[in-house]
Biopython code that builds the backbone (N, CA, C, O; Angstrom):
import numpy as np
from Bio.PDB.StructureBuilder import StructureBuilder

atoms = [
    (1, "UNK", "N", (-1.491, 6.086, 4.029)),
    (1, "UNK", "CA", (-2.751, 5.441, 3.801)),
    (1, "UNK", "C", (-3.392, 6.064, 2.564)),
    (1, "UNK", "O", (-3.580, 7.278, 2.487)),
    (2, "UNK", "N", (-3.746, 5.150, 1.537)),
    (2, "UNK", "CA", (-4.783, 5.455, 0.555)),
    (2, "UNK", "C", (-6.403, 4.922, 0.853)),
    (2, "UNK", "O", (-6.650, 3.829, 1.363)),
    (3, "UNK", "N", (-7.544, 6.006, 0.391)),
    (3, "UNK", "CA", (-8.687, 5.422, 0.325)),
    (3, "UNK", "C", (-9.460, 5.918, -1.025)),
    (3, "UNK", "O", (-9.298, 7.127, -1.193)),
    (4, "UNK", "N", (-10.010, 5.490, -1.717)),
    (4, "UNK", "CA", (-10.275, 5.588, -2.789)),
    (4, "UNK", "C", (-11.939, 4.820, -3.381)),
    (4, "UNK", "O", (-12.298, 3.645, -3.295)),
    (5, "UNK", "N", (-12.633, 5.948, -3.933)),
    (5, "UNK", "CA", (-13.842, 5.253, -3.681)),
    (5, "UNK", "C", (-13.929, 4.036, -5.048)),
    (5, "UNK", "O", (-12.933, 3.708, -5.694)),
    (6, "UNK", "N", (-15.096, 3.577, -5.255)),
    (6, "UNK", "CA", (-15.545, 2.508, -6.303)),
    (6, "UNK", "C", (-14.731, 2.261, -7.826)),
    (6, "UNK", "O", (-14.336, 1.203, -8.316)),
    (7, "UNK", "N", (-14.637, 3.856, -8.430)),
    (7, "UNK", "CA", (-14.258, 4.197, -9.329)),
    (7, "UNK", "C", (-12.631, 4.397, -9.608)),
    (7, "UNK", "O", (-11.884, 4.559, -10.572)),
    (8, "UNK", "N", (-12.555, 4.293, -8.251)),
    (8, "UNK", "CA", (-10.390, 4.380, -8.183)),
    (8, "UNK", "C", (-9.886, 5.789, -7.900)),
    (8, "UNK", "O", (-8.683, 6.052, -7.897)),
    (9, "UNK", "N", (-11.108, 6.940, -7.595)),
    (9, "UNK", "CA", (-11.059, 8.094, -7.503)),
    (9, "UNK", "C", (-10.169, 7.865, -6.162)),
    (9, "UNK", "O", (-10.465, 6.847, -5.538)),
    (10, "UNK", "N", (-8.953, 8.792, -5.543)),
    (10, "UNK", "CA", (-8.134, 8.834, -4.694)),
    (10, "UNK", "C", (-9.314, 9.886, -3.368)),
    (10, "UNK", "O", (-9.693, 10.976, -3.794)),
    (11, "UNK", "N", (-9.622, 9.621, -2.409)),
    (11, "UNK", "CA", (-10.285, 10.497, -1.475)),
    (11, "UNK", "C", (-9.629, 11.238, -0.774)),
    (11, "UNK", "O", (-9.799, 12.444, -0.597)),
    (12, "UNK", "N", (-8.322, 10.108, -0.045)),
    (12, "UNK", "CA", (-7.677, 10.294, 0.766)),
    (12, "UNK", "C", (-6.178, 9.778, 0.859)),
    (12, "UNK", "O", (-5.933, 8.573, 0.901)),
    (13, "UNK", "N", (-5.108, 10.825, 0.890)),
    (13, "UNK", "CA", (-3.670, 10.074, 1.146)),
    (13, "UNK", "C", (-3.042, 10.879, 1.770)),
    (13, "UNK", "O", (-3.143, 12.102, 1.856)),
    (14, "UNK", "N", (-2.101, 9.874, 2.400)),
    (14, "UNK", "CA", (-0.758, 10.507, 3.342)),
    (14, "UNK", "C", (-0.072, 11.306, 2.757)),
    (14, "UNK", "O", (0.375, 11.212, 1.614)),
    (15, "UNK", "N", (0.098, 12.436, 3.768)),
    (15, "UNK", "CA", (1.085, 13.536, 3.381)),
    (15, "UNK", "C", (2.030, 13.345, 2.536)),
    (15, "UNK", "O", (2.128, 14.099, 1.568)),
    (16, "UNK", "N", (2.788, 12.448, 2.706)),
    (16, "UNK", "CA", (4.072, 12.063, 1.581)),
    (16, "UNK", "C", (4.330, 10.935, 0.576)),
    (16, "UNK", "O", (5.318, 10.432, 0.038)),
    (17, "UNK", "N", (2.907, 10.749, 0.561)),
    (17, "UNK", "CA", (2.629, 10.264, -0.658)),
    (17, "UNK", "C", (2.251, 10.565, -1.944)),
    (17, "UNK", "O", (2.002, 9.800, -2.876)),
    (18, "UNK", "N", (2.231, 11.982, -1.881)),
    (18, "UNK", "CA", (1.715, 12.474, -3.304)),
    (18, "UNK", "C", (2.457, 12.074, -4.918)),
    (18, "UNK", "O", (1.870, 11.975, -5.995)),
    (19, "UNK", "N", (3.823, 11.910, -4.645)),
    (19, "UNK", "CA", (4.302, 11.557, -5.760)),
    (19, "UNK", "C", (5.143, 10.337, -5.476)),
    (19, "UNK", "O", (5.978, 10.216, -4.579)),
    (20, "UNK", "N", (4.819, 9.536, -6.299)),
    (20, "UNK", "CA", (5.837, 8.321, -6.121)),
    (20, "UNK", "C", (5.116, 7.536, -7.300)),
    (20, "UNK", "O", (3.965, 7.423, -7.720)),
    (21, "UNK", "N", (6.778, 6.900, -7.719)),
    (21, "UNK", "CA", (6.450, 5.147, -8.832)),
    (21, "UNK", "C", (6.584, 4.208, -8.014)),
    (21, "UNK", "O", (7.650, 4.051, -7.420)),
    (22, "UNK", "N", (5.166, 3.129, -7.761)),
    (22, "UNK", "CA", (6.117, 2.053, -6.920)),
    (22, "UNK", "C", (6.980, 1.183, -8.162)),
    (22, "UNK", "O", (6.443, 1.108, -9.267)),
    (23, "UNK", "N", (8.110, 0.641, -7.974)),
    (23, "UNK", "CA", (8.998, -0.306, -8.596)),
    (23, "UNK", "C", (9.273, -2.022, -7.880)),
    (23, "UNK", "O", (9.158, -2.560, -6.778)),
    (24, "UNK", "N", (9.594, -2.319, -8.946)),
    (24, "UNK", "CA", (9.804, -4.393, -7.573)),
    (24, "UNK", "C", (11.676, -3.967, -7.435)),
    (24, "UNK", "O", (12.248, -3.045, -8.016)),
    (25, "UNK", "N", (12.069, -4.628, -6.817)),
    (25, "UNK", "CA", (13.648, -4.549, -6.408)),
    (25, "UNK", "C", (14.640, -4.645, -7.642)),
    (25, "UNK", "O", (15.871, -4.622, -7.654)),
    (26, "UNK", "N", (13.801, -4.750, -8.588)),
    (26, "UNK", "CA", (14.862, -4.537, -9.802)),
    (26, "UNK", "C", (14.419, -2.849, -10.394)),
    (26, "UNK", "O", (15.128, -2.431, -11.309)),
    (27, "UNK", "N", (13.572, -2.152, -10.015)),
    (27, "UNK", "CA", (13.563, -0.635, -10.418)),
    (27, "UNK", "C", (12.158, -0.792, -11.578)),
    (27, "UNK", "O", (11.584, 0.226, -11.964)),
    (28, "UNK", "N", (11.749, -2.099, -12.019)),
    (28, "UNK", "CA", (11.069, -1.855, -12.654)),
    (28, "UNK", "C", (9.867, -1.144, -12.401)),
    (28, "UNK", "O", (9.675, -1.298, -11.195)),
    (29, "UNK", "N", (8.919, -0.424, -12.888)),
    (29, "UNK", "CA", (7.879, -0.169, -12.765)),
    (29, "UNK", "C", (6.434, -0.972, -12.581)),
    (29, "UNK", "O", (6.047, -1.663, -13.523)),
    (30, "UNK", "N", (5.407, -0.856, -11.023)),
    (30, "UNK", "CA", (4.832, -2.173, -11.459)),
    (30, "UNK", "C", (3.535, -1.223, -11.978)),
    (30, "UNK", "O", (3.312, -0.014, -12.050)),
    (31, "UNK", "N", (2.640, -2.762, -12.373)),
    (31, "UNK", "CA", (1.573, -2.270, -13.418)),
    (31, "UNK", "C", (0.337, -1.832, -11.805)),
    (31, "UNK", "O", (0.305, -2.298, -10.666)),
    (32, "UNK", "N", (-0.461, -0.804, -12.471)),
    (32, "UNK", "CA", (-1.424, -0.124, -10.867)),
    (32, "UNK", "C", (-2.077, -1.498, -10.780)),
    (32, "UNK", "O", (-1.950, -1.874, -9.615)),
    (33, "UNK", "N", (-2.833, -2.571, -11.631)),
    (33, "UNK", "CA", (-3.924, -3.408, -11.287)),
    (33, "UNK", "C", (-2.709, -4.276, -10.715)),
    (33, "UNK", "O", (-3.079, -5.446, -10.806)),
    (34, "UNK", "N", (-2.028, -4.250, -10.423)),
    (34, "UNK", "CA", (-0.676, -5.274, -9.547)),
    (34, "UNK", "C", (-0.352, -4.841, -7.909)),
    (34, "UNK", "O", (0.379, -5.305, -7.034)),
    (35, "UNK", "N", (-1.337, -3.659, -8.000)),
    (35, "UNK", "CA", (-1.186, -3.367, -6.442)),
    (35, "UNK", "C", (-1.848, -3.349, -5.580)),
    (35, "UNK", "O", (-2.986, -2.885, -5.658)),
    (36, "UNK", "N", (-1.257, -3.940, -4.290)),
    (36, "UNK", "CA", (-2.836, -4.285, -3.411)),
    (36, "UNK", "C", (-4.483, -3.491, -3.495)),
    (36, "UNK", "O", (-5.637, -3.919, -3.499)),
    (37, "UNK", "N", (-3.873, -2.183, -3.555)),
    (37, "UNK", "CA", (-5.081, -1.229, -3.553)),
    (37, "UNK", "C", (-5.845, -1.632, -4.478)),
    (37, "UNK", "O", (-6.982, -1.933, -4.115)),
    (38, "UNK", "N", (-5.508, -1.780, -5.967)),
    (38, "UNK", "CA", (-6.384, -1.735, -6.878)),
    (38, "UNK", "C", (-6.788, -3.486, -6.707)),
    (38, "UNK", "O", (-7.812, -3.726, -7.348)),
    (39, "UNK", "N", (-6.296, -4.568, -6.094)),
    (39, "UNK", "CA", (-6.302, -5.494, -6.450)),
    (39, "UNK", "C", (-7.519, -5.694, -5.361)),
    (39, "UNK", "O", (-8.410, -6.436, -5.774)),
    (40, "UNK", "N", (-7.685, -5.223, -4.198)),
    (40, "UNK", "CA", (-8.430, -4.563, -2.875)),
    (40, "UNK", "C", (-10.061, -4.007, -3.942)),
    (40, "UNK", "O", (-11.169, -4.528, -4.065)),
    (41, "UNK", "N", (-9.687, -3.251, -4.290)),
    (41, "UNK", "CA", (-10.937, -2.468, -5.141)),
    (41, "UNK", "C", (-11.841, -3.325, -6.890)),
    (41, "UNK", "O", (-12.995, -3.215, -7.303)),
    (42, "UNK", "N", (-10.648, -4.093, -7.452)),
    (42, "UNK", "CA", (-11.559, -4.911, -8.607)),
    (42, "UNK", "C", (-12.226, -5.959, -8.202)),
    (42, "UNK", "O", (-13.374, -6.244, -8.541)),
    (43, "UNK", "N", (-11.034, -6.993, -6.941)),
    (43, "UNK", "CA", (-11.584, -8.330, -6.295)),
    (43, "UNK", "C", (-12.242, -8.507, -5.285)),
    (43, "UNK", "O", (-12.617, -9.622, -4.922)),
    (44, "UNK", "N", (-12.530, -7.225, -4.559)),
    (44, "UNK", "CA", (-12.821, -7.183, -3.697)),
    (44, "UNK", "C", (-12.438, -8.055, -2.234)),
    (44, "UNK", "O", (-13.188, -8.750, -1.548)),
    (45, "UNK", "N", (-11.675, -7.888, -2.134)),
    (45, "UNK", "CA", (-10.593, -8.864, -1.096)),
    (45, "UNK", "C", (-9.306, -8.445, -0.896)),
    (45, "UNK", "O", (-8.527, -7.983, -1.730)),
    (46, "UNK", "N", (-9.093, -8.696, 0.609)),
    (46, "UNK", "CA", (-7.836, -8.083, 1.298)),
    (46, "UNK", "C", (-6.919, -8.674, 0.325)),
    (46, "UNK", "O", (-7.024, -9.751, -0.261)),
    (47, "UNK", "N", (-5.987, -7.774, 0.252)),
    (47, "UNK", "CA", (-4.805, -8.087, -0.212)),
    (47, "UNK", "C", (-3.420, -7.551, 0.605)),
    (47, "UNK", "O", (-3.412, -6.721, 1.514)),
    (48, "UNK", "N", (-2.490, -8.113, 0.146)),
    (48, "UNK", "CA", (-1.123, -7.726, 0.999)),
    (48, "UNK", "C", (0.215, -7.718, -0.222)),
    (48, "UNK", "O", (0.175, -8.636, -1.041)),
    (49, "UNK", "N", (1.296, -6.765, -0.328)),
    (49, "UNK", "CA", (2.205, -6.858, -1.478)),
    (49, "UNK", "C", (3.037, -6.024, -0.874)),
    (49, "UNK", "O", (2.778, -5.258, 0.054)),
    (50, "UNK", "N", (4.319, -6.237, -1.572)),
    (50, "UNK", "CA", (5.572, -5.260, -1.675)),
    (50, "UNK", "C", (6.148, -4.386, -2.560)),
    (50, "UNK", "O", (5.983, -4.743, -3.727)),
    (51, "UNK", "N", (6.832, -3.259, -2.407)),
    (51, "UNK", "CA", (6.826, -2.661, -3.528)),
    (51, "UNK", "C", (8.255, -1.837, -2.887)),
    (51, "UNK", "O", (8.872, -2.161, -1.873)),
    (52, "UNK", "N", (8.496, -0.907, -3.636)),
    (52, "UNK", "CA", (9.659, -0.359, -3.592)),
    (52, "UNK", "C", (10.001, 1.542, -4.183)),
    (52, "UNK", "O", (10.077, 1.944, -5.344)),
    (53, "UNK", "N", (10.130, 2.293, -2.975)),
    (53, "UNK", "CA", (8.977, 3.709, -3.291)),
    (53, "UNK", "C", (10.675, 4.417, -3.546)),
    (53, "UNK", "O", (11.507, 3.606, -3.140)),
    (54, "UNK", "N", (11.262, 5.581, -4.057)),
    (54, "UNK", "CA", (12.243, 6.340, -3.658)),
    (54, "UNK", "C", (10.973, 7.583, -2.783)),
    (54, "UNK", "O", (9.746, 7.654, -2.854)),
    (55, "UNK", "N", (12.200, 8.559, -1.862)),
    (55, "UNK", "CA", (11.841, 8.824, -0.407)),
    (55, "UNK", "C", (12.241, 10.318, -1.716)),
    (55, "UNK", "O", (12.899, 10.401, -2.753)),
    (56, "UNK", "N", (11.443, 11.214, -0.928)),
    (56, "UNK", "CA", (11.983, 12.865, -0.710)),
    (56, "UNK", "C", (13.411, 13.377, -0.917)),
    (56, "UNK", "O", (13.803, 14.328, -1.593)),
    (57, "UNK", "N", (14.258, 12.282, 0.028)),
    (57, "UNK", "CA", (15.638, 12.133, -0.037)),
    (57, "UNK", "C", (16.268, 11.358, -0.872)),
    (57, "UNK", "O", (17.478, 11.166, -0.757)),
    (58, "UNK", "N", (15.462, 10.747, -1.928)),
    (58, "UNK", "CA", (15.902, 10.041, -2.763)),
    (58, "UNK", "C", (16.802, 8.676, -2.663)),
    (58, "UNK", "O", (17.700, 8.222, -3.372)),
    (59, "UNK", "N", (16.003, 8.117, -1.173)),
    (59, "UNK", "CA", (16.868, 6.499, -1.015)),
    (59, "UNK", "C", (15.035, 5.887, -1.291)),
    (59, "UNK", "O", (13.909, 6.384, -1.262)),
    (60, "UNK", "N", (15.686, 4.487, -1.563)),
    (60, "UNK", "CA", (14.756, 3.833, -1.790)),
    (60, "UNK", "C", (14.123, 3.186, -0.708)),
    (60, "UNK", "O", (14.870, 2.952, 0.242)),
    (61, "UNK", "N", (12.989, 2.846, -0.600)),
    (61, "UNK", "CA", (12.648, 2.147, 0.587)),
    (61, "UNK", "C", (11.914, 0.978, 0.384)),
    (61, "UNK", "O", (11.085, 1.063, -0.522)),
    (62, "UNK", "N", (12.009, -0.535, 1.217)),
    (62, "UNK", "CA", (11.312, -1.512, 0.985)),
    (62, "UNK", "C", (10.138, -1.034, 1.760)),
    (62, "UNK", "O", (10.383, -0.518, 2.850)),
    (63, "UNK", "N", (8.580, -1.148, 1.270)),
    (63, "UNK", "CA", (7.311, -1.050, 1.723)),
    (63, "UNK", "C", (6.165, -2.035, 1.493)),
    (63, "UNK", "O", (6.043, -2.611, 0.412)),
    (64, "UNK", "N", (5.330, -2.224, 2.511)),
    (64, "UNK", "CA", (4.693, -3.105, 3.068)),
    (64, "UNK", "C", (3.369, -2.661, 2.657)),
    (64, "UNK", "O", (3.217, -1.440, 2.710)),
    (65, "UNK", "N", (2.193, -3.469, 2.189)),
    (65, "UNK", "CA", (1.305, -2.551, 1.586)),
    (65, "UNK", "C", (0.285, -3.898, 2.146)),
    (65, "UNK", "O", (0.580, -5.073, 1.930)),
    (66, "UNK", "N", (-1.147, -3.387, 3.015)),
    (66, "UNK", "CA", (-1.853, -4.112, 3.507)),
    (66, "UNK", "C", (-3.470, -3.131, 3.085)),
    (66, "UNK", "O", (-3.939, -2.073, 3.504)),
    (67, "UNK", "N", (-4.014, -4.374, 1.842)),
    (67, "UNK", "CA", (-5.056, -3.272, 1.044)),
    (67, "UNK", "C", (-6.440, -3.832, 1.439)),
    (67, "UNK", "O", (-5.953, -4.894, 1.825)),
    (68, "UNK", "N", (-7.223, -3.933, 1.573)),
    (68, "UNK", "CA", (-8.594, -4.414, 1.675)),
    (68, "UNK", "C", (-10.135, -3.262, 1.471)),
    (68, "UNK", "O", (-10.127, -2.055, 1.713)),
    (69, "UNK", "N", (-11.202, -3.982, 1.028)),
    (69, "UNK", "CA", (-11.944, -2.993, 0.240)),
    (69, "UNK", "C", (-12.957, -2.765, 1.518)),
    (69, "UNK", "O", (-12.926, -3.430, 2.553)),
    (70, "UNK", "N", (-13.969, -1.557, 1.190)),
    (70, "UNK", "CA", (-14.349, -0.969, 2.388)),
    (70, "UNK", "C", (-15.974, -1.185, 1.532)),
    (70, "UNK", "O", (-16.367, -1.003, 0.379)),
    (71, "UNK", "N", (-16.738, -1.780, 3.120)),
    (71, "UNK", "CA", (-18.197, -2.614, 2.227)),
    (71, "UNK", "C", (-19.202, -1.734, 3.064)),
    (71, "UNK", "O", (-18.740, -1.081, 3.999)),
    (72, "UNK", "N", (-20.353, -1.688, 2.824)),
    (72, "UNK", "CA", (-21.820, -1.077, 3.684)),
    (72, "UNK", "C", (-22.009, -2.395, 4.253)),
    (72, "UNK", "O", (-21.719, -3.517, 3.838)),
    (73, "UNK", "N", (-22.672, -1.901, 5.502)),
    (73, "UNK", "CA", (-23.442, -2.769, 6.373)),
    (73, "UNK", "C", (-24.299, -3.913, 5.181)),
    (73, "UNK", "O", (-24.390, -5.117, 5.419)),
    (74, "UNK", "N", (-24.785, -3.361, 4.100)),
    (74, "UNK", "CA", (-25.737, -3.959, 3.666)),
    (74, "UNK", "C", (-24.859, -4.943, 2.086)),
    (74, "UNK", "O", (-25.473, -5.365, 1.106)),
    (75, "UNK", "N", (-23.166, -5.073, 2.359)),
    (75, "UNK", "CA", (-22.536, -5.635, 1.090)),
    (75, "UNK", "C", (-22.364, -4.844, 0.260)),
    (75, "UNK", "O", (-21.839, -5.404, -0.702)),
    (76, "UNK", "N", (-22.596, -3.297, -0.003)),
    (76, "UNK", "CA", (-22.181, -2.850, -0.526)),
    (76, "UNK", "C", (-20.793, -2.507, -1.183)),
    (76, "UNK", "O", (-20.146, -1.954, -0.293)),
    (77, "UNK", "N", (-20.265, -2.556, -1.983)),
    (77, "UNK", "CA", (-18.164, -1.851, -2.307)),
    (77, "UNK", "C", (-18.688, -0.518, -2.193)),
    (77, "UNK", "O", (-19.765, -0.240, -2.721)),
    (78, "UNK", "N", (-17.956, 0.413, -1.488)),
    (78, "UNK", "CA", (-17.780, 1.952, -1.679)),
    (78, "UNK", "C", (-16.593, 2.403, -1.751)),
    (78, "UNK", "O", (-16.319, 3.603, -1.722)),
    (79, "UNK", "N", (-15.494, 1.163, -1.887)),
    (79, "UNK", "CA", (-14.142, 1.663, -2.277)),
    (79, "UNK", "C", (-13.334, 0.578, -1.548)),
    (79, "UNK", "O", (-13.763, -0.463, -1.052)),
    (80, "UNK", "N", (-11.915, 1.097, -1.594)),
    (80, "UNK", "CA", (-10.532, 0.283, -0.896)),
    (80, "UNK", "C", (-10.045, 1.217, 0.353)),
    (80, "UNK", "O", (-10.337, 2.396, 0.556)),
    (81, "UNK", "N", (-9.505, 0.652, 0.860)),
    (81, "UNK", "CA", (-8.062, 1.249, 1.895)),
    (81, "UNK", "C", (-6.887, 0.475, 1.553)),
    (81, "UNK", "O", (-6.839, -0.750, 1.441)),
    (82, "UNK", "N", (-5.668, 1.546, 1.351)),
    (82, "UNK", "CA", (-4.393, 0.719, 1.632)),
    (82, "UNK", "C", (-3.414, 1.152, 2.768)),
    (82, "UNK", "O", (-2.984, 2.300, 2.653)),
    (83, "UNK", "N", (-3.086, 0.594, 3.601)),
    (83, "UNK", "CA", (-2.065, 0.859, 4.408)),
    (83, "UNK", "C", (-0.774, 0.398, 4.461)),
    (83, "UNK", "O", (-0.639, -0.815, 4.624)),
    (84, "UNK", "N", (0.701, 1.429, 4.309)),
    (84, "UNK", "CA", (1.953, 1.388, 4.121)),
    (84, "UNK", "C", (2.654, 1.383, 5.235)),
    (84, "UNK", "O", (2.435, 2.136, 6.184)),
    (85, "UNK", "N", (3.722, 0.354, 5.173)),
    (85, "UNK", "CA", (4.896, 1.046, 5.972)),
    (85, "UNK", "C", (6.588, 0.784, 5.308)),
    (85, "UNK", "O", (6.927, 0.090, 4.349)),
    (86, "UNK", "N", (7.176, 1.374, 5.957)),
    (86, "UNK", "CA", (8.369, 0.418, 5.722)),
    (86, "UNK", "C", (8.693, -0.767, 6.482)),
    (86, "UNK", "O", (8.460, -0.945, 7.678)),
    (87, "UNK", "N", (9.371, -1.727, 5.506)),
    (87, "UNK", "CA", (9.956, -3.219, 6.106)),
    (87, "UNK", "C", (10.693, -2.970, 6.810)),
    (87, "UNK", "O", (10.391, -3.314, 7.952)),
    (88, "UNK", "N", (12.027, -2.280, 6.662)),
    (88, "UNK", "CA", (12.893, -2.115, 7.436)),
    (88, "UNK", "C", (12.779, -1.649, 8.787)),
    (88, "UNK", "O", (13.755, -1.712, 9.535)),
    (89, "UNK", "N", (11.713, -1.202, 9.157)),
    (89, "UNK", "CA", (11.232, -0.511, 10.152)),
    (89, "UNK", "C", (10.712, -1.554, 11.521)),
    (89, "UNK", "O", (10.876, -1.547, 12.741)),
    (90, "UNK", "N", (9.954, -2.476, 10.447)),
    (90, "UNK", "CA", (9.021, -3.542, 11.285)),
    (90, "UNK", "C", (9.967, -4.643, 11.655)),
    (90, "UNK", "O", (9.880, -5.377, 12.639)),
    (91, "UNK", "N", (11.237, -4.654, 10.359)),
    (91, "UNK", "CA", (12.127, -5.965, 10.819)),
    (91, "UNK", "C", (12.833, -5.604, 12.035)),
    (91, "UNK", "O", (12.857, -6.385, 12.987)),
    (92, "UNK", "N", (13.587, -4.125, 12.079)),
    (92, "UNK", "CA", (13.992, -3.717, 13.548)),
    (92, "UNK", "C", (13.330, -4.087, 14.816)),
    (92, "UNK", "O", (13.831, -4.447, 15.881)),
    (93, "UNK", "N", (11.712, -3.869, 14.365)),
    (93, "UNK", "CA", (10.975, -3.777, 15.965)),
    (93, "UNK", "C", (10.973, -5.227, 16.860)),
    (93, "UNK", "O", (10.918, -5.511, 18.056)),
    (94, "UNK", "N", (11.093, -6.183, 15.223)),
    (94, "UNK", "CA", (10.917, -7.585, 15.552)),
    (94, "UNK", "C", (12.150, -8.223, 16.011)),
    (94, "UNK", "O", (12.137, -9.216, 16.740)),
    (95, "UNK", "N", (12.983, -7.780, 15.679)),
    (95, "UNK", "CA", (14.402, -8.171, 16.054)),
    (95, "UNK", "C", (15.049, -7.882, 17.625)),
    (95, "UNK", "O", (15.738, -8.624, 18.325)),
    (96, "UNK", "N", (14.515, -6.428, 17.893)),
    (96, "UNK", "CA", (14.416, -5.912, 19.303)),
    (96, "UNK", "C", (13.327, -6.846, 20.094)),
    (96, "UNK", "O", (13.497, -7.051, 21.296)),
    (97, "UNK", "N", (12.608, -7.207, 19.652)),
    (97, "UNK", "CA", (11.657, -8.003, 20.229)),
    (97, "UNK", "C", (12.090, -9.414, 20.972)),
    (97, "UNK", "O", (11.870, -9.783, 22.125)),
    (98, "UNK", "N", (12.873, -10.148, 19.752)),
    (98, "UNK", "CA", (13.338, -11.360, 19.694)),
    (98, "UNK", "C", (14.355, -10.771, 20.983)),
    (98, "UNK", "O", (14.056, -10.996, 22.156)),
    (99, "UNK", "N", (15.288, -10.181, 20.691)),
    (99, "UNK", "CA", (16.865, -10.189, 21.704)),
    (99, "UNK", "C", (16.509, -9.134, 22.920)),
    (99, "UNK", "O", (17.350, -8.621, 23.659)),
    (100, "UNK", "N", (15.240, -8.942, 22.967)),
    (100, "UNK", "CA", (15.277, -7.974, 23.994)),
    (100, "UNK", "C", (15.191, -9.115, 25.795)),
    (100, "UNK", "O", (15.206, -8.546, 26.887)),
]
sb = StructureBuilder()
sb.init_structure("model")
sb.init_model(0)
sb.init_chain("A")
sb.init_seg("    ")
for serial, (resi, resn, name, xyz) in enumerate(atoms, 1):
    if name == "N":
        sb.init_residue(resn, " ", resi, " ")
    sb.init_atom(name, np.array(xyz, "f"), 0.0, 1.0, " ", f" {name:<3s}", serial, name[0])
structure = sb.get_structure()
């Protein structure tokens, strides 16, 4: 999870997220205003995208990115949240789901 206030300042992130490029499935590099978070924080509106992280262990992983911006009672923006997972993870659960 990322949270990040108005300015794009980072507040808060997951342990093993400190270093990473996200890339699209060809390795390219994507641009930051292309990612939910930031797209969460300029438009102010949920967003949802995919991206493609290498791991600690150096495999790549397909990831799931669900961003939306964080408002005051009174309409205020005081920033974004993004929340990650892996695909591969969620397609298993769903698949066990289906044949279970």
């Amino acid at each position: 999870m990322f949270i990040v206030d108005t300015d794009g300042n980072l507040l808060y992130y997951g342990a093993w997220t400190r270093l990473f490029t996200p890339t699209d499935e060809s390795e390219n590099p994507l641009m930051p205003e292309s990612l939910p978070l930031m797209i969460a924080l300029t438009e102010l509106r949920p967003n949802y995208g995919t991206m493609w992280l290498r791991g600690y262990d150096d495999v790549r992983r397909h990831i799931g990115v669900t961003a939306f911006p964080i408002m005051e009672s009174n309409g205020e923006n005081i920033g974004a949240m993004a929340i990650y997972w892996e695909i591969q993870y969620i397609l298993l659960k769903i698949d066990y789901l289906i044949n279970a």
